[in-house]
PALOTOR-152070 format. One record per atom (N, C-alpha, C): x, y, z; residue in three letters. Coordinates in steps of 0.1 Angstrom, whole numbers, padded with zeros to 4 digits, always signed. Layout:
<atoms>
XYZALA ...
</atoms>
This chain:
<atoms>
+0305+0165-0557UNK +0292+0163-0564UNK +0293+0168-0578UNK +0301+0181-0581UNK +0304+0186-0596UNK +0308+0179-0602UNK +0320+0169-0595UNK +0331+0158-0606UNK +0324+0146-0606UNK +0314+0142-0596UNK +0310+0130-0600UNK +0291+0134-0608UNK +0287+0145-0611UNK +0277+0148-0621UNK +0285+0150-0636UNK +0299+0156-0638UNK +0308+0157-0648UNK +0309+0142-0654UNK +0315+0132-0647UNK +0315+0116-0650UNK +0305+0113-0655UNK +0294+0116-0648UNK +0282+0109-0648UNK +0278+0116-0668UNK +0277+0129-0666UNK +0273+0136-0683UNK +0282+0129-0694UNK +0298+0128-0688UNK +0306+0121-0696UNK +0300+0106-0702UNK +0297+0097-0692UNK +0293+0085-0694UNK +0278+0089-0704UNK +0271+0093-0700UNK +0261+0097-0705UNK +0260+0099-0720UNK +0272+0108-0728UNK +0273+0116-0738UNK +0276+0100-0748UNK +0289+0094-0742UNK +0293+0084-0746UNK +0281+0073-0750UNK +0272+0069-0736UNK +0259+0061-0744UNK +0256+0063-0754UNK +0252+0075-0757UNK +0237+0081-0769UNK +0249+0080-0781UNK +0263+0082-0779UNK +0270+0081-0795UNK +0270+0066-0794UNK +0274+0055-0789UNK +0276+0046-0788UNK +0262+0040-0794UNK +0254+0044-0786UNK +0236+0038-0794UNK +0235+0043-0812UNK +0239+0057-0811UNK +0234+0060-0826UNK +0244+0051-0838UNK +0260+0051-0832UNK +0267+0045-0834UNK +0262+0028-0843UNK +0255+0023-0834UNK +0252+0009-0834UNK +0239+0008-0844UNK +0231+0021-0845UNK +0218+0024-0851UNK +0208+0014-0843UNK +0211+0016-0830UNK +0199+0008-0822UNK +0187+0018-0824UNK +0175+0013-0820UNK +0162+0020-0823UNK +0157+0017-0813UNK +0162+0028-0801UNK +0157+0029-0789UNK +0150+0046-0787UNK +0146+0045-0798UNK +0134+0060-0791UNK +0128+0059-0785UNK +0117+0047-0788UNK +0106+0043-0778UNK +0110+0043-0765UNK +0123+0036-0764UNK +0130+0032-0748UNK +0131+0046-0744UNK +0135+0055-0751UNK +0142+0069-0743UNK +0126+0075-0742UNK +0115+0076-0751UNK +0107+0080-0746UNK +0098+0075-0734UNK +0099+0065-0733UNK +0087+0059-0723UNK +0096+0059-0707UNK +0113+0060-0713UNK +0121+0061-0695UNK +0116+0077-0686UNK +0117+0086-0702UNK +0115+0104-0702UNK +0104+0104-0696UNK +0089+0095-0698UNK +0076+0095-0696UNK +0079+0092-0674UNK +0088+0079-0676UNK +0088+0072-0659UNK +0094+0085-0650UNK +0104+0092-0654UNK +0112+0101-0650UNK +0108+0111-0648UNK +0096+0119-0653UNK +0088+0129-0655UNK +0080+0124-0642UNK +0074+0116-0644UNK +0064+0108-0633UNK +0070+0105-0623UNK +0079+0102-0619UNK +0085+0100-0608UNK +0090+0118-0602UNK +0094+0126-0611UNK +0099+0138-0606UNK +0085+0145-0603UNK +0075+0145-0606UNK +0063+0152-0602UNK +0053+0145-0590UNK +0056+0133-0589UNK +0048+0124-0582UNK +0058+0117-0569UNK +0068+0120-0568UNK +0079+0113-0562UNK +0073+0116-0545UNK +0066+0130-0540UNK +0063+0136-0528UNK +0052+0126-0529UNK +0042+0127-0533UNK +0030+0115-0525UNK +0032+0101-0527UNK +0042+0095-0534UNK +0046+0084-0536UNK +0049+0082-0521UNK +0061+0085-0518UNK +0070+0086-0506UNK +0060+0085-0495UNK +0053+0097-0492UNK +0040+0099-0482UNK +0035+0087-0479UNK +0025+0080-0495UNK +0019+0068-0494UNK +0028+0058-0487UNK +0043+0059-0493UNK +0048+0046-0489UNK +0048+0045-0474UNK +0053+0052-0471UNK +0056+0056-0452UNK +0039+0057-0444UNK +0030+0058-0450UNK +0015+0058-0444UNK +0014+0073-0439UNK +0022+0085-0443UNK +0026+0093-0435UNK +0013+0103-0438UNK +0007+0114-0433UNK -0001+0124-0439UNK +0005+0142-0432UNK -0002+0150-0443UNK +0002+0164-0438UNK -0004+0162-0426UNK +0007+0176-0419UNK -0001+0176-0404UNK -0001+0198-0407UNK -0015+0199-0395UNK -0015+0214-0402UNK -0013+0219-0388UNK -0006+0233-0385UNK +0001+0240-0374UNK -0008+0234-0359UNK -0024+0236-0363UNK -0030+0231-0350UNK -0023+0216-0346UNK -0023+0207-0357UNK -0020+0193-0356UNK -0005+0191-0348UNK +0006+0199-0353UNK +0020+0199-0348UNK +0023+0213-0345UNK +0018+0219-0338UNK +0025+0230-0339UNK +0035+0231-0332UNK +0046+0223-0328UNK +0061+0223-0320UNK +0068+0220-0338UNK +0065+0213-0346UNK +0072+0210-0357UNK +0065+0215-0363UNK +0060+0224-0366UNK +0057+0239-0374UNK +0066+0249-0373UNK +0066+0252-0360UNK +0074+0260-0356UNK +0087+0262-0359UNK +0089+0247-0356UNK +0106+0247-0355UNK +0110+0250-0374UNK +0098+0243-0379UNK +0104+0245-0395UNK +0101+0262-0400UNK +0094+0266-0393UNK +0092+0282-0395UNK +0102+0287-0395UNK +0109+0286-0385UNK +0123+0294-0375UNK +0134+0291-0386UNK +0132+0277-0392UNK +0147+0268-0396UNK +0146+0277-0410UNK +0132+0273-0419UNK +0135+0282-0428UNK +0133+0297-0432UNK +0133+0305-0424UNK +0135+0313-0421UNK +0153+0316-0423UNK +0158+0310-0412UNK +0170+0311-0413UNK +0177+0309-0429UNK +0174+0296-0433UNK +0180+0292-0444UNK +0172+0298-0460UNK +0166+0310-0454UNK +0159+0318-0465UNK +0151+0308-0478UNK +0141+0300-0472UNK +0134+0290-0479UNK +0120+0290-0477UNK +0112+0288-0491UNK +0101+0289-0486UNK +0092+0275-0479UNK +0082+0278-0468UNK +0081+0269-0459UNK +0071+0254-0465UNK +0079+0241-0470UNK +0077+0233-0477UNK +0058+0225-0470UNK +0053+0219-0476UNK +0042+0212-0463UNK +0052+0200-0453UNK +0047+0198-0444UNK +0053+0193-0433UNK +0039+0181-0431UNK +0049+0169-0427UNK +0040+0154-0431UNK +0041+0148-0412UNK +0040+0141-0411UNK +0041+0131-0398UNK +0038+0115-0401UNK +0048+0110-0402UNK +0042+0091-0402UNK +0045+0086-0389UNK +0033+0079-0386UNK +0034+0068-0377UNK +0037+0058-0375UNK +0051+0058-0374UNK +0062+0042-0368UNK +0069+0045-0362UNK +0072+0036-0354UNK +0085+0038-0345UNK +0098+0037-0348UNK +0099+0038-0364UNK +0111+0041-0372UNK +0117+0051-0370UNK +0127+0053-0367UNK +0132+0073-0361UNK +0135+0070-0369UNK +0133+0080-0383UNK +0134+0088-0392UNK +0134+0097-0398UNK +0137+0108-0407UNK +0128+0122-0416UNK +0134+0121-0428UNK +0126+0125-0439UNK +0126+0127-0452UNK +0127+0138-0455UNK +0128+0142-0469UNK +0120+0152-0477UNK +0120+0150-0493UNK +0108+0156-0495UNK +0107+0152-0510UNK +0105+0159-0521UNK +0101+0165-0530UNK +0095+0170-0540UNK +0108+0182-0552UNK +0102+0187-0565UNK +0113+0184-0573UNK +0117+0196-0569UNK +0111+0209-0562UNK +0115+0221-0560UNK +0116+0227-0546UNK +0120+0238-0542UNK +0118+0243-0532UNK +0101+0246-0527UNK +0097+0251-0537UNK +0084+0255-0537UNK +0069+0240-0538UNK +0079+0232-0544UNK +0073+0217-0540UNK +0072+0207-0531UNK +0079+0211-0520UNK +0085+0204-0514UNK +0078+0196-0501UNK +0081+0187-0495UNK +0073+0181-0485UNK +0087+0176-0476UNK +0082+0179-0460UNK +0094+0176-0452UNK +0086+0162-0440UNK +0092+0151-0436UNK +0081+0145-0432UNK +0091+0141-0417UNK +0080+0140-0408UNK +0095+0131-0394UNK +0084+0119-0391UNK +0090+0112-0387UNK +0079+0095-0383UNK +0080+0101-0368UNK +0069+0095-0357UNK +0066+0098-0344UNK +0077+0092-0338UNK +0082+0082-0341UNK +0095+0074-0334UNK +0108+0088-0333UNK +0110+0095-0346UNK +0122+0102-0344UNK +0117+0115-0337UNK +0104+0117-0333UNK +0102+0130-0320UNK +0101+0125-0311UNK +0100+0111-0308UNK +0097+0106-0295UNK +0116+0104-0289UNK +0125+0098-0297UNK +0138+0095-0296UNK +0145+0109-0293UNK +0145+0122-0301UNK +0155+0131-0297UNK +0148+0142-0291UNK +0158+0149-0285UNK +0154+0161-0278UNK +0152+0171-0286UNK +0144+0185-0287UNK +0143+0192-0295UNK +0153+0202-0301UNK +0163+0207-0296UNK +0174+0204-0302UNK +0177+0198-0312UNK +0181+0184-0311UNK +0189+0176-0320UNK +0174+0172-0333UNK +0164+0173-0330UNK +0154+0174-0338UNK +0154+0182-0349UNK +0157+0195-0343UNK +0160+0206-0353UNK +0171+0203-0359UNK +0178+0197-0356UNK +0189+0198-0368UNK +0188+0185-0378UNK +0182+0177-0373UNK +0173+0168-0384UNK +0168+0171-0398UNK +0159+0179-0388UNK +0148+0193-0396UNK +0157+0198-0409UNK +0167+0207-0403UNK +0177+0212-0413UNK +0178+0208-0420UNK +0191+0192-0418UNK +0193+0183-0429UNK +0184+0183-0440UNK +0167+0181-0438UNK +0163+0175-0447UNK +0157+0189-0454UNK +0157+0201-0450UNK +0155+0208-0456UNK +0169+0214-0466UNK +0179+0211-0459UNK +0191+0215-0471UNK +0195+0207-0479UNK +0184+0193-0482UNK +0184+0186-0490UNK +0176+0192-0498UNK +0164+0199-0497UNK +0154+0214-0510UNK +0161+0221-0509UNK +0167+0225-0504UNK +0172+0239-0510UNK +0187+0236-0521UNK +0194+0222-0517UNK +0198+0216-0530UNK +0195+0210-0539UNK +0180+0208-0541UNK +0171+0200-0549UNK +0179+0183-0554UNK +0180+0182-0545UNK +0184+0166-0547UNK +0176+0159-0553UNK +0163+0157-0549UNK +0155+0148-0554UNK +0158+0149-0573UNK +0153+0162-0575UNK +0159+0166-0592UNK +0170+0162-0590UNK +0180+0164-0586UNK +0194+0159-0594UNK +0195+0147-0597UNK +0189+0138-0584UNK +0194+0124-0586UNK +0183+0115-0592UNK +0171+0125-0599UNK +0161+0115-0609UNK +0171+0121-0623UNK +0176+0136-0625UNK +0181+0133-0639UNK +0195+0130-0639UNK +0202+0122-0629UNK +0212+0118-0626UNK +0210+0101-0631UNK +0193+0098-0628UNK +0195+0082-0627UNK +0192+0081-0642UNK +0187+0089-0650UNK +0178+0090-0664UNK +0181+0079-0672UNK +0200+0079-0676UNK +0204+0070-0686UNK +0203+0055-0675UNK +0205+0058-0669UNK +0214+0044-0663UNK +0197+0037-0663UNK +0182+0043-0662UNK +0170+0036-0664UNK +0166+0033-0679UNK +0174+0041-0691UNK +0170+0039-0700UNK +0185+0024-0706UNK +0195+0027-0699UNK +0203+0013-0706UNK +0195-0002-0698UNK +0190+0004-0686UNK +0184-0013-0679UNK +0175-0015-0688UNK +0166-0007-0693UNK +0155-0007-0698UNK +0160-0016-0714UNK +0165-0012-0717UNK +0177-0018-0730UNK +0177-0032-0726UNK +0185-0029-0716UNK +0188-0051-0716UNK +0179-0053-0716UNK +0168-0052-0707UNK +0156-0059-0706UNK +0150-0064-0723UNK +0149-0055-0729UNK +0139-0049-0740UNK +0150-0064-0750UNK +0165-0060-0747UNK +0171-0067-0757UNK +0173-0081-0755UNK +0174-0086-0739UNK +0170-0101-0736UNK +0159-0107-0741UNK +0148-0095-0742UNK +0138-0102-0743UNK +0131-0103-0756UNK +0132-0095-0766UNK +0134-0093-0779UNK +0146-0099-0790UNK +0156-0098-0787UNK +0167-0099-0791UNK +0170-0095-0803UNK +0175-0096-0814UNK +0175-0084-0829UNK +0163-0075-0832UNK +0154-0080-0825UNK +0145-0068-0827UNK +0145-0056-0827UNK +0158-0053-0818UNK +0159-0037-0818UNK +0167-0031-0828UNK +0176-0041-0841UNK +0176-0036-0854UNK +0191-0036-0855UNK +0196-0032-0867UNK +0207-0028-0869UNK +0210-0029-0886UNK +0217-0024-0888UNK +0224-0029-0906UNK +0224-0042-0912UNK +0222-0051-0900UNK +0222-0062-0908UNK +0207-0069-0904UNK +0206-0080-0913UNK +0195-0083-0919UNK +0188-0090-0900UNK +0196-0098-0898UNK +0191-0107-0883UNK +0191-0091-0868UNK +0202-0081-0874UNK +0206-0070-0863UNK +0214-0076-0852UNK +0222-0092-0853UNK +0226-0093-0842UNK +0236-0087-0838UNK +0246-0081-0851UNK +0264-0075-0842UNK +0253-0064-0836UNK +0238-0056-0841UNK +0238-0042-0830UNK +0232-0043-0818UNK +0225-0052-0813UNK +0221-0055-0806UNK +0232-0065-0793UNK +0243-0067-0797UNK +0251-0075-0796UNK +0257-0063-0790UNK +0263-0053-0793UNK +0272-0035-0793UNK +0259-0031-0782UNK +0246-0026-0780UNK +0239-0019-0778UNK +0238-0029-0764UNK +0239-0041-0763UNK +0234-0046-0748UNK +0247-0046-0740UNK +0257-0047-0746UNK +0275-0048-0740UNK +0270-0034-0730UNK +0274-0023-0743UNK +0268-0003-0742UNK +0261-0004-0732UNK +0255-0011-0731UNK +0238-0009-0718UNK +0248-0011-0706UNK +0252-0025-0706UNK +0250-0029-0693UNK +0264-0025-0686UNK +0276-0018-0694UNK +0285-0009-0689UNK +0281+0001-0686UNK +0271+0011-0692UNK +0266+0020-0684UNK +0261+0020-0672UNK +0249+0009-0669UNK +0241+0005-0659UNK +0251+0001-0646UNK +0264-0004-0645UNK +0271-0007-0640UNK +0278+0004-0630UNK +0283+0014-0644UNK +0292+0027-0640UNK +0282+0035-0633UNK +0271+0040-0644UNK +0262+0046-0636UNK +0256+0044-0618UNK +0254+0033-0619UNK +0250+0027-0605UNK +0257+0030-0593UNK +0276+0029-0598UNK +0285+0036-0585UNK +0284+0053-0584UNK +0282+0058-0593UNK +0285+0070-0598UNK +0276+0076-0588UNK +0262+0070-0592UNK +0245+0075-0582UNK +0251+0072-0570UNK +0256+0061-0565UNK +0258+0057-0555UNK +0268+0067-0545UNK +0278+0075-0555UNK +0286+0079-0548UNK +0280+0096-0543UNK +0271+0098-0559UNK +0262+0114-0560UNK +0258+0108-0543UNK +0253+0101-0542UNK +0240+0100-0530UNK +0245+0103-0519UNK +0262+0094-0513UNK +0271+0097-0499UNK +0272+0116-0502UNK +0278+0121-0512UNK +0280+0132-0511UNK +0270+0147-0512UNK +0260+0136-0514UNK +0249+0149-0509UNK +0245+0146-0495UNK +0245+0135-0491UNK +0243+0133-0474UNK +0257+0143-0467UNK +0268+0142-0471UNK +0279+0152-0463UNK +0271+0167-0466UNK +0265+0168-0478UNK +0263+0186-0480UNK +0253+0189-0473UNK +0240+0180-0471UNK +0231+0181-0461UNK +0236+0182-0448UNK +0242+0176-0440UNK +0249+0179-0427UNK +0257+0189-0427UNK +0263+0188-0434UNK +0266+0207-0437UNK +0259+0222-0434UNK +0252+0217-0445UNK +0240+0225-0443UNK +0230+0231-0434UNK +0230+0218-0428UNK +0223+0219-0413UNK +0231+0225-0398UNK +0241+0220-0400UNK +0249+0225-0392UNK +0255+0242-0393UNK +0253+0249-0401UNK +0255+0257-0403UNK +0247+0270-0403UNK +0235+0263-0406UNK +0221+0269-0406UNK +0216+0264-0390UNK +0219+0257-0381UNK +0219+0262-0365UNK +0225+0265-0356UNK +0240+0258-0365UNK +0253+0266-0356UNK +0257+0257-0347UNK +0247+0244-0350UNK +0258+0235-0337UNK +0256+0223-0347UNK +0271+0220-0348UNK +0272+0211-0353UNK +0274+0194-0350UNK +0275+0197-0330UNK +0274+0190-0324UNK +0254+0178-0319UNK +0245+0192-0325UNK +0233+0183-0321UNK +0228+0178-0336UNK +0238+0180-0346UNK +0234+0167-0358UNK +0242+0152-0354UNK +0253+0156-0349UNK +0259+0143-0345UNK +0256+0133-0334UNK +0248+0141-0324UNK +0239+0139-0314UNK +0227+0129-0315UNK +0218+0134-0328UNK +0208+0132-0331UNK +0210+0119-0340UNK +0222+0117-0352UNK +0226+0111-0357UNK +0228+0092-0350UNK +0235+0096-0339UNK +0243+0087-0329UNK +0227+0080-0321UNK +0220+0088-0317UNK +0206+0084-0312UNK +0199+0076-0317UNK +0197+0080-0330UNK +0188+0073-0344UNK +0192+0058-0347UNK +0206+0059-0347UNK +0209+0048-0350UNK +0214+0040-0338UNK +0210+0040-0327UNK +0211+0032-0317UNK +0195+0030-0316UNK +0186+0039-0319UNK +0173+0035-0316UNK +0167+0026-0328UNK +0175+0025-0335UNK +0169+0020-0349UNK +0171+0004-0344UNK +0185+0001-0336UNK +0183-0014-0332UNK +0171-0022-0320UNK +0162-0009-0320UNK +0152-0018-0308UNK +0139-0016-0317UNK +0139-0013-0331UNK +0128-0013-0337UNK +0124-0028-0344UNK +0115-0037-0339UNK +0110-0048-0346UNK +0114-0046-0362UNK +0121-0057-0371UNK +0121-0060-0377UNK +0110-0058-0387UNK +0101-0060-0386UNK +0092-0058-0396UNK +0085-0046-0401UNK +0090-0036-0387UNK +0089-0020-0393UNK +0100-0015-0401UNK +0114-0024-0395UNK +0126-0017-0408UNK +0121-0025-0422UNK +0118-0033-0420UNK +0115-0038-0435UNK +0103-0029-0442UNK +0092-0027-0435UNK +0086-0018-0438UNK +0090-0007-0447UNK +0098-0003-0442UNK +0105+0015-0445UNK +0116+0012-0455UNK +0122+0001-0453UNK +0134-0002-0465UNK +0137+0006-0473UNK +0123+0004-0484UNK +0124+0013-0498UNK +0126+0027-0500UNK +0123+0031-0485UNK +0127+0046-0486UNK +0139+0051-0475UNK +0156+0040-0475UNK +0161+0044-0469UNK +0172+0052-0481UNK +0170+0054-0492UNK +0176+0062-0496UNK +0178+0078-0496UNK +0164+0080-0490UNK +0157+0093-0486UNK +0165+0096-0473UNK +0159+0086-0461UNK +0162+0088-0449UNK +0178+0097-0443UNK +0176+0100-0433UNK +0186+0110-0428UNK +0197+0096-0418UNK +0191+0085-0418UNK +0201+0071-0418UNK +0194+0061-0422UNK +0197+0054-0429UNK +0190+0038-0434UNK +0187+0030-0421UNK +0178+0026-0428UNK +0177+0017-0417UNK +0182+0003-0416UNK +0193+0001-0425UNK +0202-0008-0422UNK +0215-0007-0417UNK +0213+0000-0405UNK +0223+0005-0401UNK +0238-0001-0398UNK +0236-0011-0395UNK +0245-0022-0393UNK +0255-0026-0404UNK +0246-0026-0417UNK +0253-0030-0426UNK +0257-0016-0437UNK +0257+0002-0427UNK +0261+0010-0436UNK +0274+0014-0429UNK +0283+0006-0440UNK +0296+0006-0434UNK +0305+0016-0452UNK +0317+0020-0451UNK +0324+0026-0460UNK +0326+0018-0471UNK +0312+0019-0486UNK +0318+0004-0495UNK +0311+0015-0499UNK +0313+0010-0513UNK +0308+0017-0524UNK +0297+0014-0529UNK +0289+0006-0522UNK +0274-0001-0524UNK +0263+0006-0518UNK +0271+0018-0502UNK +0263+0021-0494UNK +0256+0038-0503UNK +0243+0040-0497UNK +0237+0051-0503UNK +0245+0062-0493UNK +0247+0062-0481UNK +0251+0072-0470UNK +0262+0068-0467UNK +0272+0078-0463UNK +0289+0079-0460UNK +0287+0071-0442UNK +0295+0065-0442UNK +0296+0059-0430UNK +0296+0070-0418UNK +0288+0063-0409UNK +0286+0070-0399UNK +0297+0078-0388UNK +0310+0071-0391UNK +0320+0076-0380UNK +0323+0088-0391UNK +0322+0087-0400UNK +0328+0095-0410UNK +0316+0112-0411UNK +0305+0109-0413UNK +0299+0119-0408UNK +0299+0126-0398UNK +0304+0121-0382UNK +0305+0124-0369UNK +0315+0129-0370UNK +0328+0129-0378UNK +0338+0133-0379UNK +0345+0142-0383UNK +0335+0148-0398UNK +0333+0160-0406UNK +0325+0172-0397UNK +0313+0162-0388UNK +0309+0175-0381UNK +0316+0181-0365UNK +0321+0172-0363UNK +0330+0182-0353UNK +0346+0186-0358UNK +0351+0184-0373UNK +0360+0195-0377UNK +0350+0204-0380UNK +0338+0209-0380UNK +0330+0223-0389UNK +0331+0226-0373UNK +0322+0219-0361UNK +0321+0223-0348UNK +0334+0229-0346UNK +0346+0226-0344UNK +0360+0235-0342UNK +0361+0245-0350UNK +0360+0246-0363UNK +0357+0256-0372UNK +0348+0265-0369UNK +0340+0268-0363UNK +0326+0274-0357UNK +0329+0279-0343UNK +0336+0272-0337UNK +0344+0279-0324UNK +0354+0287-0325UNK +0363+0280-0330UNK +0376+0290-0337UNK +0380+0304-0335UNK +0367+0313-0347UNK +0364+0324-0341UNK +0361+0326-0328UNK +0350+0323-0324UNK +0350+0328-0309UNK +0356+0329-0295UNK +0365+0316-0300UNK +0376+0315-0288UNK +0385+0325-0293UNK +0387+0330-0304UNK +0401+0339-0306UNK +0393+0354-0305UNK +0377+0357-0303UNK +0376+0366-0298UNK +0373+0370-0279UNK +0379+0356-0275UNK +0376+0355-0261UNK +0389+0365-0257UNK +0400+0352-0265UNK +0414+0363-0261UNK +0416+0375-0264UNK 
</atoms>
């Protein structure tokens, strides 16, 4: 995640010389992306909520998933975020907001009805060691440039020398500044893409570590996405927009090892967590002997 946020600042640094370079006159653009990105990082937890139909639920309302998130953060020394419930039969969980202290953790009724409580909790985890790495922040100021170069092409298809240069018509800068764009937007896009698989490994991590069985995230994992093939069509579409969030897309079928996918292929996750599960035994068999 450090070398591909390094890439990412690299590409980044390179834009803005490349822009000033060209004397494009994209303030407005950097301001109004800074205005979306602000808005999106403050608003991103009831966005999400809305989208999923989801609402808080308060201890009387769930108190089995109160609990369980009491215990979890507890463990993982976090403070205890609001806790949501949406109703679909999409097994799912989220979480959202820019801080620990902002935070919102959500499960749809389909993924309590699907796993046992156990493998639920380590659900739980996952998406809470997704706040306690503040993901949601990383990967809005991860996506910053790559929304302010789309924003560019757009601005420059649709304008065209308008956005200026040394010469009288501005076409060589505008010419330099949309090439600039849309190499970024490009690079950028694998880059997010790759930030995204590798915070999904640190979240199962996380989780696994903070219950100690690494075996009922893989459990839970394997469930979800076998239950996700008996859900009507029209609820995965439903949910689509927020399978970036989710603890598996709901395109399950088609999240295979490419570089297009937001989450690390699934055999590959199952695979990471029972090398940590033998690692977590290790000790204790060598204090059996």
């Amino acid at each position: 995640m450090l070398l591909t946020m390094f890439l990412l600042g690299l590409l980044y640094v390179a834009f803005v010389v490349a822009l000033i370079y060209a004397g494009a006159g994209a303030v407005i653009i950097l301001v109004v992306v800074g205005g979306l990105a602000l808005a999106q990082l403050f608003l991103s937890d009831k966005l999400a909520l809305a989208a999923m139909g989801a609402k808080e639920v308060t201890p009387e309302e769930a108190p089995g998933l109160h609990a369980m998130i009491d215990r979890l953060c507890i463990q993982a020394d976090l403070p205890k975020p609001r806790v949501a419930v949406a109703d679909t039969p999409v097994p799912n969980a989220f979480a959202m907001g820019r801080s620990p202290k902002k935070a919102v953790v959500c499960a749809t009724t389909g993924i309590m009805r699907t796993l046992e409580p156990h493998e639920l909790e380590a659900v739980m985890a996952h998406e809470l060691a997704h706040v306690k790495n503040r993901d949601v922040l990383i990967m809005t100021v991860a996506s910053f440039f790559a929304s302010v170069a789309a924003m560019i092409m757009q601005f420059g298809f649709l304008f065209g020398g308008g956005m200026g240069g040394d010469d009288d018509d501005g076409s060589p800068a505008i010419i330099v500044v949309l090439l600039v764009s849309l190499f970024v937007y490009v690079v950028s896009f694998f880059l997010m893409l790759a930030l995204s698989r590798y915070r999904e490994f640190s979240a199962d991590r996380g989780a696994a570590l903070v219950t100690g069985r690494p075996s009922a995230l893989s459990s839970a994992l394997l469930k979800i996405s076998g239950a996700m093939e008996n859900v009507p069509q029209r609820d995965l579409r439903a949910a689509g927009d927020m399978n970036a969030f989710f603890i598996v897309p709901t395109s399950v079928k088609s999240a295979v090892q490419t570089i297009f996918s937001t989450h690390p292929p699934m055999e590959k996750r199952i695979e990471r967590l029972g090398q940590l599960e033998a690692q977590l035994q290790a000790p204790a068999a060598a204090l059996g002997r």
